[in-house]
N, C-alpha and C positions, 0 to 999 in steps of 0.2 A: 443483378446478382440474386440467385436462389437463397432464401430464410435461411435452409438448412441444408445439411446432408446426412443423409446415416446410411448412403450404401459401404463407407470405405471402413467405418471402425464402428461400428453395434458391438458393443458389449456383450456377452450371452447372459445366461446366468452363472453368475460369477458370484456367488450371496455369502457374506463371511456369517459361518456358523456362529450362531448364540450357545453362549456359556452359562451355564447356570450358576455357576460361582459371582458370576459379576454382577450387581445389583446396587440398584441405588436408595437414598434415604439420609439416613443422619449418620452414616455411617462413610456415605461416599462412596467412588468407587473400587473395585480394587484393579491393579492394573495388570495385565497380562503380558507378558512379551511379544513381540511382534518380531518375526526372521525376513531379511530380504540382504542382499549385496549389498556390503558398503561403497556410500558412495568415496570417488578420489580426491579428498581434497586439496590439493594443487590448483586446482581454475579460483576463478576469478566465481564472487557471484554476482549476477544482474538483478535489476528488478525488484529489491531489498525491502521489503514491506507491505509486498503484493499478495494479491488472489492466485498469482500466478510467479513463481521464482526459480530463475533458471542458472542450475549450478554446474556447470563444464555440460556431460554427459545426458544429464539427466533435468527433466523439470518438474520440478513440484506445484501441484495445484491443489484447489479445493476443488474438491467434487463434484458441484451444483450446488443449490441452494436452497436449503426447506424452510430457511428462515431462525428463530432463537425462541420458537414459544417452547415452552418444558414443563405443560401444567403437570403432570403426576411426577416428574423426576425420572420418567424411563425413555427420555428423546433425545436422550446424551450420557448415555453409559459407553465407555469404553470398548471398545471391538466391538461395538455393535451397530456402530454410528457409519455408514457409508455416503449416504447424499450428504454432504457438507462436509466431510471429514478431509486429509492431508492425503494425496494421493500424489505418486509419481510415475512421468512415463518417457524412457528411455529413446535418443536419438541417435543415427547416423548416422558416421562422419570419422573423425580423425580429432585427435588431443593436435595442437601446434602451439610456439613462441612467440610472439610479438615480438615486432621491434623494441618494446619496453620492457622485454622481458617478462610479462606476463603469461600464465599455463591458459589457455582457451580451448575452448571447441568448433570446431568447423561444420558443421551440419550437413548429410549429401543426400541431395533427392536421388533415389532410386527410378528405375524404372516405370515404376507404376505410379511415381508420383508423391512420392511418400518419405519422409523424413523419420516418421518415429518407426521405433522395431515393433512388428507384430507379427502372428500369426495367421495360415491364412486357416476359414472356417466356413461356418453357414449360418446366414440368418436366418430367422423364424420362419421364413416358406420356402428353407431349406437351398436358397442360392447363394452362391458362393461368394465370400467377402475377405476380407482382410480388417483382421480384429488387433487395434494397439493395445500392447501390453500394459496394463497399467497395475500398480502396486501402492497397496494400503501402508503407507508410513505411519499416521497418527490416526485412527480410527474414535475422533469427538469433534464436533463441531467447532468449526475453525470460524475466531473472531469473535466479534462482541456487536450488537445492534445495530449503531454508529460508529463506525472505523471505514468508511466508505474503499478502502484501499485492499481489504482482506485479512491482512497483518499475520504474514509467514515470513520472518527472519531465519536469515542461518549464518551461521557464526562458525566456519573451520569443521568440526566434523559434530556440532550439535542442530535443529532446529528448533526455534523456540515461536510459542504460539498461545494467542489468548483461547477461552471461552467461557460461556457463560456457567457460573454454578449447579451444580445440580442435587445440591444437600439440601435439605429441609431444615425449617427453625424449630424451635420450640412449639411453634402453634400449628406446624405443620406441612406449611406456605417452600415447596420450593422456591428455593432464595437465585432467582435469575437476575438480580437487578446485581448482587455479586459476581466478579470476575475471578474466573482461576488463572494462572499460567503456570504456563509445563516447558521442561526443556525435553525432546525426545535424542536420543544419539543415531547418528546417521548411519552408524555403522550393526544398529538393528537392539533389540533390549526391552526395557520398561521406563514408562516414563516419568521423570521427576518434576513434581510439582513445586513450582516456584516460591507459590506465594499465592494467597488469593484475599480479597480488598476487604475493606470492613464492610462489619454487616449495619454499620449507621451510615452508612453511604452508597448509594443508588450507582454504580459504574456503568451501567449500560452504551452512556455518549461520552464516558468519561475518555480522553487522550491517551494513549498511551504508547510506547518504543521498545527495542531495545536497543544498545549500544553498544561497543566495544572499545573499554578503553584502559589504560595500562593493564593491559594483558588480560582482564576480565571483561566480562560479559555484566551489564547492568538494566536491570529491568525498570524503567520511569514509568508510574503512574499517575496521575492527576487523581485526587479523592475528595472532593469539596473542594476548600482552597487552602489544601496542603498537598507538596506533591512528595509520593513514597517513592525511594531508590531501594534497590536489593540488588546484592554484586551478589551473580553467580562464577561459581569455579567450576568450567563446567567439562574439566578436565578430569574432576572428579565426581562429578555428580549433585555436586552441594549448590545451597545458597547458604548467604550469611541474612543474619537479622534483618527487617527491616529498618530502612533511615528514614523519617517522618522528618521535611521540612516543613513547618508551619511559617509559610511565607504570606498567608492570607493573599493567594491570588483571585485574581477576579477572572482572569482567563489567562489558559497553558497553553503555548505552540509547542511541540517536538518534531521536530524536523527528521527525514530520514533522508540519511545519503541510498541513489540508490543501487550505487555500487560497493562490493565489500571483497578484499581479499587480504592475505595475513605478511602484515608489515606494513601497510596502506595506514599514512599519514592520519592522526586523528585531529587535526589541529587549523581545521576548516570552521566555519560560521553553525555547517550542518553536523557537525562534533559535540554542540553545544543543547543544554534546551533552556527555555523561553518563558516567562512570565509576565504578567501586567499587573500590578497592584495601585492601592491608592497610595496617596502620599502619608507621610507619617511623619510624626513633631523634628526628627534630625533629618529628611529632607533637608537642601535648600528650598526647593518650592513649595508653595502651600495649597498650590491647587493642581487640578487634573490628575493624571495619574503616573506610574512610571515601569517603565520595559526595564526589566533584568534578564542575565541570560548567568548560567554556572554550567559547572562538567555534570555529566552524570552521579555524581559520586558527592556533589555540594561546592566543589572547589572550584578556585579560579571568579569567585562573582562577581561581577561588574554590570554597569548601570547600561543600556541602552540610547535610552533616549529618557532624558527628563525635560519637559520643555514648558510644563507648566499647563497642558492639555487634555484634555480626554484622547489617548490615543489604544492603540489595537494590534498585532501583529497580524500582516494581511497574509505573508510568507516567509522562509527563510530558504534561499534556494541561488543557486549559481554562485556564490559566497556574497552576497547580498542579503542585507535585511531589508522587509518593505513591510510598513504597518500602515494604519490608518490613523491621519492627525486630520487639523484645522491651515489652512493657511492664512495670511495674517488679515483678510476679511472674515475669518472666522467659517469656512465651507471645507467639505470632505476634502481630502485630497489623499494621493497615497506618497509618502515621502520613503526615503531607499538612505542604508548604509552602509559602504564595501566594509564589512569586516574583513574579509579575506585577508589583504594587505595589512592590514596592522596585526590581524591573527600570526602570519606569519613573520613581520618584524621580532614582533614578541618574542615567537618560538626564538629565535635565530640570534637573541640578543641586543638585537640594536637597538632598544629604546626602554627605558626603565620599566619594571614591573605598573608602578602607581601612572606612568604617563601611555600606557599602553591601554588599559582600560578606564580610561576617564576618555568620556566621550568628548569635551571640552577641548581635549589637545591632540584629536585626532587628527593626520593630515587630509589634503583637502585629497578625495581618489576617485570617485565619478561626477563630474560636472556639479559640484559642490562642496559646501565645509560644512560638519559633523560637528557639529556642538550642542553645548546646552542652554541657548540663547535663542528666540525664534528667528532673529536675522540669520542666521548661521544655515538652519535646514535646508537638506538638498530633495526638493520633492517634484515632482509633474505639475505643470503646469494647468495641463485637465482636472476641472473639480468631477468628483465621482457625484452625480446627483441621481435622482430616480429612475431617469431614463435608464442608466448604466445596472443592470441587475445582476452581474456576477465580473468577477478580474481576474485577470491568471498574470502576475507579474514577471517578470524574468530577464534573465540577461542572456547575447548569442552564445558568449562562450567568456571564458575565467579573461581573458585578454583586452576585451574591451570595455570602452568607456562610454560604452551607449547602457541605457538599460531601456525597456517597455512594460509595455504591462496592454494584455488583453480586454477589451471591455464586449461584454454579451451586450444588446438591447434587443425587444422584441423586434423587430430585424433584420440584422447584421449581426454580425461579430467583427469588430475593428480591433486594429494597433494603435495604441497610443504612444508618442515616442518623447522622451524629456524636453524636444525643440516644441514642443506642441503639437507638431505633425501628425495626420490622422489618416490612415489609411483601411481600407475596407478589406480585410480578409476573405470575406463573401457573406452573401445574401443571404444566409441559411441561420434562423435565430437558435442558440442552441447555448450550454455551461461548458466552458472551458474547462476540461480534464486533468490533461498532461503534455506533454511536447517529445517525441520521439522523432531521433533522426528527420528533423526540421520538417515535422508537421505537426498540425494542433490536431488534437483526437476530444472529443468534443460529446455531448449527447444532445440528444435530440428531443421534441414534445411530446414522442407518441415510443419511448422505450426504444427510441434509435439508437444508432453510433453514426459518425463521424469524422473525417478528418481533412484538411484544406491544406494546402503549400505556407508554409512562411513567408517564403521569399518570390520576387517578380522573377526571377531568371527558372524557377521550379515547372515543370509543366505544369498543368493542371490549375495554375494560379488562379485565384477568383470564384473555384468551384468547386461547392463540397463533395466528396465523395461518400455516399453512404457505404458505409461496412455491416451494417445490421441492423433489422427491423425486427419488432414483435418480439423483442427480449423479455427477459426475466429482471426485475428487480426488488432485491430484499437485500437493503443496506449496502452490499458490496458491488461497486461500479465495476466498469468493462481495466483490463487492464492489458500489458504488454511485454514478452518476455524470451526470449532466443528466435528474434523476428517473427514472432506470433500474435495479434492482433486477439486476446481471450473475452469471451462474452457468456452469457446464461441464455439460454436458448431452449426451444422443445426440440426434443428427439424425434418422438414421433406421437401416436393417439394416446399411448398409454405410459410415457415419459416426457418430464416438462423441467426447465429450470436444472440442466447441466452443461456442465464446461465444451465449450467450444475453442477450438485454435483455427484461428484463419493465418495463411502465409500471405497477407495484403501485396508482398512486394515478389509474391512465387511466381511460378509459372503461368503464363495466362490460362485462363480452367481451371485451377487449381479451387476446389470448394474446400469451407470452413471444417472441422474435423472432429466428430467427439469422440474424445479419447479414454476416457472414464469407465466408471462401473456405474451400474443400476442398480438400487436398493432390490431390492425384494419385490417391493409393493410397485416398483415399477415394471417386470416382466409380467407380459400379458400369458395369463393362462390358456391353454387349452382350449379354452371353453370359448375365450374370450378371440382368439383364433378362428376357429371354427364359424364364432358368429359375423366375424368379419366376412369370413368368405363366403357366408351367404348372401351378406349384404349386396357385396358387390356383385355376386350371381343374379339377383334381384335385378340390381341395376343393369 
């Protein structure tokens, strides 16, 4: 497979004009309106929390990736921002129903191969191309340092999204270790600032979500170890105050579901977020630590696991919890808990409010009993020891009563299954990513991608497939989003570090595709043309 391609979509120069009114400092920015087609909200969205998120029609990405340094305050002013900023670029196809009644989109390769709409043009030595259309939705740098996932939410007809601050303190220091968040409206405007974190506390790694629940929109933050909620109304434009819960945690999970449409159940395991704290005098235990989980919004709290341990949340995903404990030799092990089922008891009535979250009188629902007794825990039998350097836990699907969990070693990458049973995935030593339509997507040592079958009856079993070498990485890993395979890539001599879609599962031939726009500082002048084609006359 070729690195790259840029004969099908080069961007031309496409440079969004600088405003002189915009300007940054202790004053901040100010914000401009942005016009583009609303999008329909009707579909369904995928990929909820991604680099890359694809909504009916349309898919929203970030741009490429220049990273989150902001020493003077002018590398994140509003419309001015395009490598990293929120860009969208329109697809082929046809709106259709489900059988579940859900509004989708069908995507149709064209003749030439091409899925997204563009026009056709010339690149720089003036041959003939086909340039995708892409359009500046949020023009700031999307994300925060550590958020390895990108974190573009969209909620019905708003999208909301972090970035770093770009105000100054009193001593003069742009404040990047601060996080702002914005809601933007899809339907085109100016955008509303959420909220942004204290300035006694460093956010840069800090977790963060958003959610939707009784009819609002709720921003989670991690801040030290208190975690801030703010319910936006984002029907109107508003937030309300912040809610500071001082739970003194020691570490925040926030789960993201990564599908979202409007009426969609919020009363899943991944509905909820997560906490680890020490024990404390009204405990029953007096040692190790203890998992809680509440709504967005503070409500609903309930204990996890208290079992008397140092434990961890490893993940929250397939309506399973899976943290990190001890088993009763006292070694790593990663133990799992269906809340699904009793999530949904609850919802439903059948079991008292006080018996629904006390882990104690959970019933028993994957190959174990849920309690707050160490006989009781349902965990793997495999201890996680040094060998094992990274896990990706998970279950095939909400109906079973298997669960796994992923183990990387320098390598292999194996399955590890609740019977003990060990199976090799393949030979290829790499970090387990994400799981899409039954395959593991995975990175590699040297800025690769990855990804291997799940299952023995899959062709290909046994044997990685690379999807991408010589990447780009600053923070945000490769992602996946209306069957597009998304990565950081070079363009070409004089462009490095923007969004690529590969159709992994397209047509054979079918090359990776950057669909994006180029800063500025990315088209090659003139000059820089000219010197090329001596070069190569030389040669």
């Amino acid at each position: 497979m070729k690195k790259r391609t840029v004969a099908i979509s080069i961007a031309l120069a496409s440079v969004l004009a600088v405003s002189p009114a915009v300007l940054s400092g202790c004053s901040g920015d100010h914000y401009t309106e942005i016009s583009f087609p609303a999008q329909d909200t009707s579909y369904i969205v995928t990929s909820q929390g991604g680099s890359a998120v694809a909504y009916g029609n349309y898919v929203y990405f970030i741009n490429g990736t220049r990273g989150y340094d902001d020493t003077d305050g002018n590398s994140n002013v509003w419309d001015e921002v395009v490598k990293g900023a929120l860009y969208r670029a329109e697809l082929n196809g046809e709106k259709y129903v489900d059988g579940d009644g859900l509004t989708k989109f069908r995507a149709k390769i064209d003749d030439k191969g091409l899925e997204f709409k563009y026009e056709e043009g010339k690149d720089y030595y003036d041959n003939p191309i086909n340039i995708v259309n892409s359009t500046k939705i949020a023009p700031k740098t999307i994300g925060t340092e550590s958020y390895s996932r990108g974190g573009i939410f969209i909620y019905d007809n708003a999208v909301f999204f972090a970035t770093p601050n770009n105000e100054k303190s009193s001593t003069g220091t742009v404040q990047t270790g601060r996080t702002d968040f914005f809601m933007m409206p899809l339907n085109g405007g100016e955008p509303t600032k959420i909220y942004t974190t204290s300035e006694n506390v460093d956010t840069k790694s800090s977790a963060y979500a958003f959610y939707k629940y009784n009819n609002a929109v709720y921003l989670v933050v991690n801040e030290g170890t208190n975690i801030v909620s703010v319910k936006v109304n984002h029907g109107k434009g508003e937030a309300a105050d912040p809610v500071t819960f001082k739970v003194n945690a020691t570490s925040v999970y926030l789960p993201v579901r990564d599908t979202y449409y409007n009426g969609i159940s919020a009363n899943t395991p991944e509905d909820f977020i997560y906490f680890v704290r020490n024990v404390k005098d009204s405990d029953q235990q007096r040692a190790g630590t203890v998992i809680e989980a509440m709504r967005p919004d503070g409500s609903e709290n309930f204990v996890v696991s208290m079992n008397g341990r140092e434990e961890k949340i490893e993940a929250v995903r397939d309506g399973v919890v899976f943290y990190r404990t001890k088993n009763k030799v006292g070694n790593d092990v990663i133990a799992y808990d269906n809340l699904h089922n009793m999530l949904m008891e609850y919802s439903a009535g059948y079991k008292k409010e006080q018996d629904a979250l006390d882990p104690a009188v959970r019933n028993k629902q994957i190959g174990g009993k849920y309690g707050s007794s160490e006989s009781d825990d349902a965990y793997f039998p495999t201890e996680i020891t040094s060998t094992i350097t990274a896990t990706f836990p998970f279950r095939p699907d909400a109906l079973s009563n298997t669960v796994y969990f992923i183990g990387a070693t320098s390598s292999a990458i194996n399955v590890y299954a609740t019977d003990g049973n060990v199976e090799t995935l393949c030979k290829t030593a790499g970090t387990p990513l994400f799981i899409q339509e039954n395959y593991l997507y995975f990175s590699g040592s040297e800025s690769d991608f990855y990804r291997v079958p799940l299952y023995p009856h899959m062709d290909g079993y046994g044997e990685a497939q690379k999807l991408a070498d010589s990447t780009v990485s600053a923070g945000i890993s490769c992602d996946y989003a209306a069957g597009y395979f998304t990565y950081f890539a070079e363009v070409d001599k004089w462009a490095n570090g923007y969004t690529y879609f590969y159709k992994v599962d397209g047509p054979e031939g079918m090359e990776p595709q950057f669909v994006g726009t180029r800063a500025k500082s990315d088209i090659p002048t003139k000059e820089q043309l000219e010197d090329e084609n001596k070069e190569e006359g030389e040669e």
